[in-house]
N, C-alpha and C positions, 0 to 999 in steps of 0.2 A: 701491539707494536713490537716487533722484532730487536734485537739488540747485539746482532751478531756483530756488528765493529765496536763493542764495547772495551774500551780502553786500548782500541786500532788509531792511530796517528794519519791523519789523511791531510796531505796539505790538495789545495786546490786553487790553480791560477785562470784567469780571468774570472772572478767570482763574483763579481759586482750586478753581472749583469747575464740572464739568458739561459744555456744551458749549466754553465759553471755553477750559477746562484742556484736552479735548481736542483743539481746534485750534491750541493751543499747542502742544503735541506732533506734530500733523501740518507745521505750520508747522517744526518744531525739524529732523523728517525733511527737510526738504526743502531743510534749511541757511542758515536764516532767522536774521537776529541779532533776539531778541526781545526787547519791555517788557512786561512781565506785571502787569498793574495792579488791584487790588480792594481791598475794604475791610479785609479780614485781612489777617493778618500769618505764623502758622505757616504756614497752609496754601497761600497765596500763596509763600512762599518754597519750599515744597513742591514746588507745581506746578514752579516755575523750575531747581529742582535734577534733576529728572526731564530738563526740556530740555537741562541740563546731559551729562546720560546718553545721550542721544540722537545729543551731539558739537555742539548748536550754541550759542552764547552768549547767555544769558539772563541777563537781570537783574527784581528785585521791585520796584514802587514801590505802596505804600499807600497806594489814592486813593477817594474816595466821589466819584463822577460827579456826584454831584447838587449839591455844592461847586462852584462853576466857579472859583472862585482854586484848588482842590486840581486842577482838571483843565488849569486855566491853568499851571499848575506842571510839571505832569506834563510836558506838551507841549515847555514850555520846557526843561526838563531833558533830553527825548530830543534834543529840536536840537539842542543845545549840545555834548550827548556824540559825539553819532552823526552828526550836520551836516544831518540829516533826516530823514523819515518817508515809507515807501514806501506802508505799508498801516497803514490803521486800522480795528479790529475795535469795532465798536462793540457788546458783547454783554452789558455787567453789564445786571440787571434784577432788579425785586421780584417775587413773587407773595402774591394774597391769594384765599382761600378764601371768600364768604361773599356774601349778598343783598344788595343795596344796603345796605338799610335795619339789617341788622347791622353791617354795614362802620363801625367810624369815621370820621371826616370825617379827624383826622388821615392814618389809616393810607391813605387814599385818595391825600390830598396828596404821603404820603410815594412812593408808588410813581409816580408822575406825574413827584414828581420824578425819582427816577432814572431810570425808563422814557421818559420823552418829553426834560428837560430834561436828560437825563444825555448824550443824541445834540446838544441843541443846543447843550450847552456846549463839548461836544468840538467840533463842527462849526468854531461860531466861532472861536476860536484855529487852527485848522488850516486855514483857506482862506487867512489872509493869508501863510501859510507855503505852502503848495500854489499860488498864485498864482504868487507870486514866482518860484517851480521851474517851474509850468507844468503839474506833472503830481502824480498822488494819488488811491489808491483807497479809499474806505471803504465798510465793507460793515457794513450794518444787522442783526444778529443779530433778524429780531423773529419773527414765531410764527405761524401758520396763522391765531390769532385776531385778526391784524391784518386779515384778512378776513371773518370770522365773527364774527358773536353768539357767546355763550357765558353761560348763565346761573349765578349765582353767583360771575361774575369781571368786575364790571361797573370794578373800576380798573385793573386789568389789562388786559381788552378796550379800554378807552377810552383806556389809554397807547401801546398798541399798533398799534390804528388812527391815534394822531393822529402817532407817528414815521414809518410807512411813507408819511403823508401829505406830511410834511414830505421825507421822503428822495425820493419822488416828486416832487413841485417843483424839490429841485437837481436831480435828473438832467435834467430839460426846463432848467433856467438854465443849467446847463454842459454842454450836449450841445456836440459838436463839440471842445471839447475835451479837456486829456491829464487832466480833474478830471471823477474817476466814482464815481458812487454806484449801490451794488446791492444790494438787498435777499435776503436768507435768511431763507426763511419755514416752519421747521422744524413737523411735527407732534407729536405727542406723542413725546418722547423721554426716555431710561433717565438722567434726573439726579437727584441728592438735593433739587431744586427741593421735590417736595411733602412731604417730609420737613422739608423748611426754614424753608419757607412760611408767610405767618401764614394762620389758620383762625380764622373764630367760627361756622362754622355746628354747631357740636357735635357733629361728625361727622369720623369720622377717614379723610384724603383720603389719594386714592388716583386713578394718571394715568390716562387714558380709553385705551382701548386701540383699534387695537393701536400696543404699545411698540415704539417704534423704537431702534437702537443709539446711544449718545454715540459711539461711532466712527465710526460713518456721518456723524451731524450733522458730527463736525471736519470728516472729508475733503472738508465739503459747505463749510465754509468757505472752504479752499483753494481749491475750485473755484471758488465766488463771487468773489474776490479776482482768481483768475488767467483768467476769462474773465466779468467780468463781463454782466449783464443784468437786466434791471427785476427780475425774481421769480425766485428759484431754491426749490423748495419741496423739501424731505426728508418722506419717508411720503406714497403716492400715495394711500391710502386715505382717509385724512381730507382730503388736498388735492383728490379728489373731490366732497366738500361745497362746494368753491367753487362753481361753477357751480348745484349743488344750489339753494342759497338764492335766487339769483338767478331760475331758471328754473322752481320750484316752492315760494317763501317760503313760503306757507301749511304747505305738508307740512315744510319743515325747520324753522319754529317751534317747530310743534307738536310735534316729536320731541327740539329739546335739551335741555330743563329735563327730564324723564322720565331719559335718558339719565345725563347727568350724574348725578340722586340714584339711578338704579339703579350704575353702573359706576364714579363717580369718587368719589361718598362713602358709604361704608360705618360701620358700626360708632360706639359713640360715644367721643367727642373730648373733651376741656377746649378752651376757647377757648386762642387764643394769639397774642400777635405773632411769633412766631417768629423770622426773624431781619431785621425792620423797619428796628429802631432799632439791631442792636448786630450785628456778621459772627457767624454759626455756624459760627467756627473750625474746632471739634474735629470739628464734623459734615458737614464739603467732604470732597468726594471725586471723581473724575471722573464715576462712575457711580451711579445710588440702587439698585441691586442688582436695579430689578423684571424684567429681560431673564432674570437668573439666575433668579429666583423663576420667574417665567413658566412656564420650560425645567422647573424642577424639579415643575411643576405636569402642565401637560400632557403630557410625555414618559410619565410610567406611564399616563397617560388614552392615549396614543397606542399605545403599546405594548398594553395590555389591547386597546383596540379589534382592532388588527393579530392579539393571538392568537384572541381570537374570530371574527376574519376568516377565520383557518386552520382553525379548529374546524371551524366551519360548511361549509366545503369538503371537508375531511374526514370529517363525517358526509355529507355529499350523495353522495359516491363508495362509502362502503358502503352506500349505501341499491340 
């Protein structure tokens, strides 16, 4: 076991649940003293007790990012305790399922806020601290569609693109020195995000594939933190599509709204805010289970293929 954030101060928001929980635990291996910050409260202490088991010192603080006196708070409390902040994970975030024009205006505003102004709040309070020091990593948890379209997730998409834009700007204002910003731009990964998620498109969602590990993403955290650079992206397949859109826009237009209602929503749904307005406690978990389902899916497909594989060689030699 490694120990290079030993006695490193790593706060981490949206921690309760997904890739945050998981980087929290890689951070905890790594002998990290950590802040585990979200808007729950069981499952947030959850996560912490886990880091606890790991051997490294964790503590919960109950914070809605999109609050900036709760993230003013936060901050101030880790300084005061801890006398600083090495690393800030900046990874809580909404998701919403649905067409513009289904979308609420609220539910729109609300994810904006946490997703765009949930990074500006934290930011502010933390550069006058990080100044002072001289030095301070934060790393932007955002998502493959900081660079993509994506239809059906037009406040999502547009929280997304407008943080990486923003975290884009500090790095060019503080290049040169010991205050760095770097983006993680994860693809589709194994979280209870779309279980959580509000939907109105009456359809019951489901992630685009292929599923990447919540273990992968953490470790991609840690890596982003400990050598930072503009783009770190998890799952090459979808980060593929970057250049895609750029270098043939017409053909990856035309291809994502098909995609998305064949692969990502299936089945029908009741509309829902999901977990908008209020944490989905009971329902955080590190992982949304579809990596397992996956495996339990195509392994007999795999298998079956592989024995008719042998069949058929087997008949060709008695023949």
């Amino acid at each position: 076991m490694g120990h290079r954030y030993r006695g490193k101060i790593v706060v981490i928001t949206g921690a309760s649940s997904g890739i945050g929980r998981a980087a929290a635990h890689e951070f905890a291996r790594q002998g990290a003293t950590l802040v585990l910050a979200a808007r729950g409260h069981d499952s947030l202490e959850a996560a912490a007790a886990e880091c606890r088991k790991l051997g490294a010192e964790a503590i919960a603080i109950p914070t809605d990012v999109a609050d900036e006196h709760q993230v003013k708070d936060l901050i101030g409390t880790v300084t005061t305790r801890f006398g600083r902040i090495d690393v800030f994970v900046g990874n809580a975030a909404l998701f919403v399922y649905g067409l513009f024009e289904q979308t609420p205006t609220e539910a729109f505003k609300r994810v904006v806020d946490t997703n765009l102004y949930g990074h500006l709040n934290a930011i502010t309070h933390l550069l006058p601290h990080w100044k002072q020091r001289g030095k301070g990593t934060y790393v932007l948890v955002g998502s493959i569609q900081s660079l993509l379209s994506a239809p059906y997730q037009s406040a999502y998409v547009t929280s997304k693109h407008a943080a990486l834009g923003l975290v884009d700007v500090l790095g060019d204002e503080f290049a040169g020195t010991g205050i760095r910003f770097t983006a993680l731009l994860p693809s589709t990964i194994d979280t209870p995000i779309y279980q959580n998620g509000a939907n109105y498109t009456g359809k019951t969602s489901h992630p685009l594939p292929p599923t990447v590990s919540v273990e992968r993403a953490g470790r991609a955290v840690v890596q982003a933190a400990t050598h930072p650079k503009r783009y770190r992206f998890v799952g090459r397949i979808q980060a593929s599509l970057v250049p895609l859109q750029y270098m043939f826009p017409g053909l990856f237009h035309k291809i994502t709204k098909p995609m998305v209602e064949t692969f990502a929503l299936r089945g029908k749904g009741a509309p829902t805010d999901g977990n908008l307005y209020a944490p989905a406690d009971a329902a955080n978990a590190t992982n949304g289970g579809w990596v397992a389902k996956r495996r339990r899916v195509t392994r007999p497909v795999l298998w079956a293929g592989a024995l008719v594989a042998v069949a058929a060689v087997a008949l060709r030699r008695r023949r």
